[in-house]
N, C-alpha and C positions, 0 to 999 in steps of 0.2 A: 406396472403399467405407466405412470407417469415417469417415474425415474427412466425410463426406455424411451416414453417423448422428450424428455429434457436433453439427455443424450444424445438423439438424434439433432436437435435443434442445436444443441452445445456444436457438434460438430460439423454441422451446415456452416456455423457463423468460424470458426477455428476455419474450413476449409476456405469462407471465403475473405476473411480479414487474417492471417497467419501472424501478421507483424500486429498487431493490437492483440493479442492473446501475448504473445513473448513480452511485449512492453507492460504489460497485465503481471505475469508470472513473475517478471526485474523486480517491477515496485513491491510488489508480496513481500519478493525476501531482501529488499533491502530496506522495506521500511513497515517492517515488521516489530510488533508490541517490546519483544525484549530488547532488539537493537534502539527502538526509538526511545527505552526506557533509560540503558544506557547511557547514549548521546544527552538527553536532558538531565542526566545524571553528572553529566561529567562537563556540561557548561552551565555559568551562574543564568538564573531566568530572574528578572525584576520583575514587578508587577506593581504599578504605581498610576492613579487615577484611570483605569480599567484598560488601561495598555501594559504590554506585555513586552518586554526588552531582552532578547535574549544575548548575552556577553562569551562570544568562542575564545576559550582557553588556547 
């Protein structure tokens, strides 16, 4: 029953914003836990009096 209202209401808002669900969906999979893990893996990060520096290889 609830999962049927969520649905409903999931696709009221999909019908009526279309471009904010896709812009939704991009960020998902491009800034998604393994890729982001990667990326921070693969440039140096400083952390020096409670700021955060990060250095692109």
């Amino acid at each position: 029953m609830a999962t049927e209202l969520f649905s409903t209401v999931l696709q009221k808002f999909i019908n009526k914003s279309p471009i904010t669900v896709m812009i939704q969906g991009l960020l998902e999979q491009l800034l998604n836990a393994e890729k982001l893990d990667q990326w921070f893996n693969k440039n140096r990060i400083i952390k020096d009096n409670g700021h955060t520096l990060i250095i692109f290889n």
